[in-house]
Each structure stands twice: as C-alpha cells, then as structure tokens.
N, C-alpha and C positions, 0 to 999 in steps of 0.2 A: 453510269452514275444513277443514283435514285432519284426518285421524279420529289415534286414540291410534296405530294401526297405521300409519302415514303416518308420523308424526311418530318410531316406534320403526326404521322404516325408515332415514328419515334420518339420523338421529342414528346408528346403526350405520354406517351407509356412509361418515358424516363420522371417526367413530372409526377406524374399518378403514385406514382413506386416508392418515389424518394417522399412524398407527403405521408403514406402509409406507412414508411418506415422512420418514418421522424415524429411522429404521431400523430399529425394531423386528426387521422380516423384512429382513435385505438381500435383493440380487438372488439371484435363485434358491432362496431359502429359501424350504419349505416353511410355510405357513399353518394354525393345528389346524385340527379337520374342523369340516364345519359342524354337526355334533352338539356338539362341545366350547364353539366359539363362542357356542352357544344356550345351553348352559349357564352359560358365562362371564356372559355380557350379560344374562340372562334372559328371551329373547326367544324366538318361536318358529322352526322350522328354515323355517316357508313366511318367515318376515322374513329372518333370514338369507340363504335362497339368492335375493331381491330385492336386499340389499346388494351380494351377491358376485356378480351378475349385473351390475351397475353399475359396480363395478370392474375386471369383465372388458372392457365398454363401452369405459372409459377407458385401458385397455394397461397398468393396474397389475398386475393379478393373470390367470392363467392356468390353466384348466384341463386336467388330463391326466389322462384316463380311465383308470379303474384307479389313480390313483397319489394322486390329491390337487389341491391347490388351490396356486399357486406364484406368490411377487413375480417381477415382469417383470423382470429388471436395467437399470437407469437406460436404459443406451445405447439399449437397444432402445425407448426411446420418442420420441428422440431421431430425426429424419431430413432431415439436413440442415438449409435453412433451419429448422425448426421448432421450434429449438432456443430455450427461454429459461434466461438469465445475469438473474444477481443481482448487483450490484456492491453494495459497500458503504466508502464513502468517511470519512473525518474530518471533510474540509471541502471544502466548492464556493466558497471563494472566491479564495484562493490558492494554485497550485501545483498543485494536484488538478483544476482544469480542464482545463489542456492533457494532463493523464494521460489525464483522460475522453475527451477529443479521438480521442486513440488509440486507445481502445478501443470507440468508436460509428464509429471507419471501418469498423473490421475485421467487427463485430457487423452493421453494417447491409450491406455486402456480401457476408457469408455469409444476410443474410435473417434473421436471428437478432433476437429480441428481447430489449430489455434494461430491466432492474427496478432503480429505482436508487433508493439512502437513506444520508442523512447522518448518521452517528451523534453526530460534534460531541463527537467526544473523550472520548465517556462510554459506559464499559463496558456499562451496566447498555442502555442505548441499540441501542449494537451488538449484543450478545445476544439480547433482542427483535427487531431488525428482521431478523436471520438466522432465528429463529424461524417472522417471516411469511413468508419466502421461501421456507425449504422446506416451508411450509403450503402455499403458493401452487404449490409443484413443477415450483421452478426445475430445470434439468439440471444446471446448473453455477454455480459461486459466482467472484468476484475482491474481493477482503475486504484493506483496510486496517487487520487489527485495532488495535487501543490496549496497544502490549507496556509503553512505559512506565509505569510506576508501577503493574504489576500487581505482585500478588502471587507468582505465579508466571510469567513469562514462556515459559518452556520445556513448562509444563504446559498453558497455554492455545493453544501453536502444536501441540502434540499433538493437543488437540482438535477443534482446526480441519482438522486435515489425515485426524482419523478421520469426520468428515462423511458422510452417505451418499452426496453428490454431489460430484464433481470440483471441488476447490477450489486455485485458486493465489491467494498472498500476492502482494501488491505492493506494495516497499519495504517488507519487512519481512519477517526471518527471524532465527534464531539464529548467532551467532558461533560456536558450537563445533559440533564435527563430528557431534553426535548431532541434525542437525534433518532430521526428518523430512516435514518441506511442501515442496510445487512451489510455487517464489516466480520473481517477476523484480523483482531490486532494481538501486535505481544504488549504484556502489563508490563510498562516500563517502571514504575513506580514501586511492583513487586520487585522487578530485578537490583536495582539499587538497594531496596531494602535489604536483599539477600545478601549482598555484598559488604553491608555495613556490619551485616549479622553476623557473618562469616569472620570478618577481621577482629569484631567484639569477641569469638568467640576461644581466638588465641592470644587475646591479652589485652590488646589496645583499646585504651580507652579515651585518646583526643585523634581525631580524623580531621583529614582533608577532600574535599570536591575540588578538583579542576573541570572545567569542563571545554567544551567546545560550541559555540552559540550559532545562530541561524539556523539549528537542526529541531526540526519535532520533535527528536529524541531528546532535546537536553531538558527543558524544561520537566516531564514527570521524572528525569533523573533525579533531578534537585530536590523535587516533592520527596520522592522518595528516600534520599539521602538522610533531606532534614524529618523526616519522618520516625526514622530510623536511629538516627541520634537521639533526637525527643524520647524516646518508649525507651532505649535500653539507658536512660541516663549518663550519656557520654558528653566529650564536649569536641569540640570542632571549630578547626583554625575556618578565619575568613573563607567565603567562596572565593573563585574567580573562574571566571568564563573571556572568551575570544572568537572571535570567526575564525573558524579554518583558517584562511590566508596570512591571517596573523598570529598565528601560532607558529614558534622558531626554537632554535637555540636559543638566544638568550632570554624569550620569554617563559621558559621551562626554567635555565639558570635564577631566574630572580625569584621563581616560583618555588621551588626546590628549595633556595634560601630561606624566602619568606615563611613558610609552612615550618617547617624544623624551628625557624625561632620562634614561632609560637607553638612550639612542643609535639604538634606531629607527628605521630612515628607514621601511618600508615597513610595513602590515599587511595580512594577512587578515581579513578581518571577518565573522562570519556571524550575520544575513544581510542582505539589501540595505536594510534601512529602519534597522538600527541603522549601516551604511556610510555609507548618506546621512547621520547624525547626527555620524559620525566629520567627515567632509570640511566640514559645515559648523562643527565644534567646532577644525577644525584653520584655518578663515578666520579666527574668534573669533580665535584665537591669533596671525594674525599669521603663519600657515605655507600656503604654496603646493602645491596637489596638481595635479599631481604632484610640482614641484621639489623641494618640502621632506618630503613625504610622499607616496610610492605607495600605491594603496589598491586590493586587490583585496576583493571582495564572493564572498557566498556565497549562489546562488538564481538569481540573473537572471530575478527575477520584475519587477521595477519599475528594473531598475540603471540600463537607458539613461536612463531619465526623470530622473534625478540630474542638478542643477546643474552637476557635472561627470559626464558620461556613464561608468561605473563598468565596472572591466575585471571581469569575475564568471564563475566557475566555474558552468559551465551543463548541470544534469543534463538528463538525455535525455527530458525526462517522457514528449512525445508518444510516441515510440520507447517508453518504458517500457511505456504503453499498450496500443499496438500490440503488443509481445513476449506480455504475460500473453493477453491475449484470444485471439491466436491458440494459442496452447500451451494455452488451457483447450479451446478447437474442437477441437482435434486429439486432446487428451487424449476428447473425448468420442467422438470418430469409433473412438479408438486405445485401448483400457482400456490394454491389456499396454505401454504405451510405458514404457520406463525413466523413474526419477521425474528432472523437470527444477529445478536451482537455476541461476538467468540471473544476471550481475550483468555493466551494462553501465557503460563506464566514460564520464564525462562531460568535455566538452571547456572550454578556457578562451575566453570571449568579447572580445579585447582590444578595451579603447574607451579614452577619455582618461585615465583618472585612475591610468595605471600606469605614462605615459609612452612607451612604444610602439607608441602610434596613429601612426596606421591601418594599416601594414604586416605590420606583425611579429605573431606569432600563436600561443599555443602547442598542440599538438594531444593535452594532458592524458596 
C-alpha cells in the first residue's frame, strides 16, 4: 500500500490538475510558488515539487527559471490528431444522431478523439457531465446546452462560452445581439418561411401552424410562419401549440376539424409524428391529402415513412455537425480567430402529401 507521502503526493497532483483545468490558472497564468503551495495544502515542499514535476510530465504546467511555475495554454497541448472534444447532446435518439454523424466524420479524420454524453434534457445532468470532461482534459467542448426553461438563458450561454476550453454551441444561441458563444445553429425561422412559401406557391392562400410546444424549435417556427403569411399577403386559421405528451388522436381530430372550418386547405405541422397524426385525423374526416388538405411537416425525421410520404422542412443536421466540429478544430489550431455565429438555412424535402410530387421542389 502507499505510505501517507504517496498518497499526500497524489491527492496534490489530482488538486493542482483539476484547478488548471477548470481554470483556476488560465494559459499562461502564473502558479503561487511552491513555498506558498506547501503552505496552502500543508504539505512539504519535497511533495510539492513531486506534484509539480508530474504536471510538468503532462504539458499542464511549465517551468521558467528565474520566473516561476506557469499553466501551459490549452492549444499548446493540443497537436493535431491528438486532440480530445467533448460532445454533449440532449438526445441520441432523434434528430441528434445524424448531427453526431457529422461531427464523428470530421473528428475521426483529423484523428481526433471524441467523449460523448447524453444529458436527457436535464440541466443538473448537463453540468455534471461537463464537469467530467473538463476533469478528463478535454481540449474542446460541442454542447447542446438545455436554454429552455432555464432560469436564465443568457446567463448560462455566458458561461458556456467563459469555459477554459474552446467551446461551440450547436443549435443553440441567443436571439439578441449581446451572445457571446461560437454556435452553428439551423435558421429555424428561414425553414418555416420556406414552407409557407412553397405551399403559397401551389395555390393556397389561408394556412395553418400546428405546432408542438416545450421545443426550441417551435417558437422561431411560429416567427417564421407568421412571418411569412405577413410578406406573401395570406391569411391563417388560429395557431395552436401542445406539449408532446399531449398531442393524440383526438387532439389532431379536433384540429383537423377546427382548421378546415376556418377554410384551411393547407398546414404546417411541427413535427413529423404530430404530421403523421394530422393526415391520418384528416382520413377520419373524410378529407384527401393532399386534395383536400396539404400537409407540410417539420423535422424529416420519420416523414417519408408516413402513410402518405410527407413534404417536410429538412434542417441540415449532418452539415450542422459537420460546420461545429470543424470550427471547434480550427478554433483550436486558431486561438486569435474572430468569434464565429453559423446559421445554416435548411431546405424543403417535397414528397406526396403537398401535392407537388415528385417534381417540383422548393430550395428554402
């Protein structure tokens, strides 16, 4: 077994480590001396310069004769492939796979290794598993954080972006002009528009928004929606919105209903499973889709698979992938790079149920 000196070693060296990589010392900041240290900690200076010999080891800390003890700056421990990212996602079941997709091309052809954890939509989750990772001494982060139903949104995208390590947001950043993170989001606000554009563009001219609430996606849905009615002079039955769990059959039934009688022919829907409940609540009734009702979807996670294959507003996830990971690499090769906000706009996917299969196409 290790003696008390072994174990006062360690436990210093684990200390030391975890402050550097949490930030206590950014790069290039000076470390007390190791007389200050020994006093801090209680230990002796032969333990201390055993710790700080071990971090030197490891390309954390550096010594400069005459001058002192000094954190490495991230980059420089960084060298090429040898790079490890931290992702930290919401979910790995829909939507967020094909993101990861794109960002394990990019990772695994710079040789780059990647650290991956589901938070599952829960703050307390997400905090922790960023916690291990820069325990772990990741170089760089790609973080889905959970802005909805924070308390503060704007405060927690501040902290994310004060990190000690190069962090870009994906699909997720602030609407107002004071956000200070490197993100690559999809323009959700474009894609709605496209879809409204698209359906204007075969005739109809009174639309409906269903939508799906609790999601970050629904609200620049809606922007974009009403956006897009406003500019092409249309009009537009009532919205309505639900949480996931309360969307059913008969809340699609009454919606279906409601929409047609105030003249409706076409909707947006977001997203593809409350679509597919539309289409089949508009058979219930007795109406034809597309004849009697157009239906565009929002996601094109599941849309082809639709009874009736679903024309759906299709963000770029892979690409989305692809954009963050390569701009955190570069970011890491690049400190001094100007800070980058991406928003990629996503395209419409036409299939049956809009009426303009197979030809016709809109390019969002």
């Amino acid at each position: 077994m290790p003696d008390s000196r072994e174990l006062k070693f360690r436990k210093l060296a684990t200390d030391l480590r975890t402050a550097i990589r949490s930030g206590v010392w950014a790069g290039g900041a000076k470390l007390p001396t190791e007389q200050e240290l020994a006093r801090a900690h209680r230990v002796s200076l032969t333990t201390v310069r055993r710790a700080v010999d071990e971090l030197v080891a490891e390309g954390l800390v550096i010594r400069r004769q005459g001058a002192g003890t000094f954190a490495v700056p991230r980059t420089m421990t960084v060298h090429g492939g040898a790079a490890m990212v931290g992702v930290v996602v919401p979910d790995t079941a829909l939507y967020y796979p094909k993101v990861l997709e794109g960002v394990e091309e990019v990772l695994t052809a710079a040789g780059a290794r990647l650290l991956l954890t589901c938070s599952r939509y829960r703050p307390e989750e997400e905090d922790a598993a960023l916690r291990r990772m820069l325990d772990s001494g990741v170089d760089g982060l790609l973080v889905v954080p959970t802005l909805l139903g924070s308390a503060d949104p704007a405060a927690l995208v501040r902290r994310l972006a004060a990190l000690p390590v190069p962090t870009v947001l994906i699909e997720r950043g602030l609407d107002d002009g004071d956000d200070p993170s490197e993100h690559v989001r999809t323009d959700h606000v474009a894609g709605a528009y496209a879809a409204v554009r698209h359906l204007a563009s075969l005739g109809h001219t009174r639309l409906a928004l269903l939508s799906r609430s609790g999601n970050p996606t629904s609200a620049p849905v809606g922007r974009g929606f009403a956006a897009a009615v406003a500019d092409l002079r249309l009009r537009a039955a009532g919205p309505f919105s639900v949480p996931y769990d309360r969307w059913d059959s008969e809340v699609a039934d009454a919606q279906v209903r409601r929409i047609v009688a105030e003249g409706a022919t076409a909707v947006v829907c977001f997203g593809d499973r409350e679509a597919i409940m539309v289409v089949s609540a508009a058979r219930r009734a007795g109406l034809a889709v597309p004849g009697d009702l157009a239906v565009v979807s929002y996601d094109d996670e599941i849309a082809e698979l639709a009874e009736v294959p679903l024309t759906a507003v299709s963000p770029p996830k892979r690409h989305l992938g692809r954009q963050a990971a390569e701009l955190l690499l570069r970011r890491l090769g690049e400190p001094d790079l100007p800070r980058h906000q991406i928003r990629l706009r996503p395209g419409v996917v036409v299939r049956r149920s809009c009426g303009a299969y197979p030809r016709e196409a809109a390019d969002g």
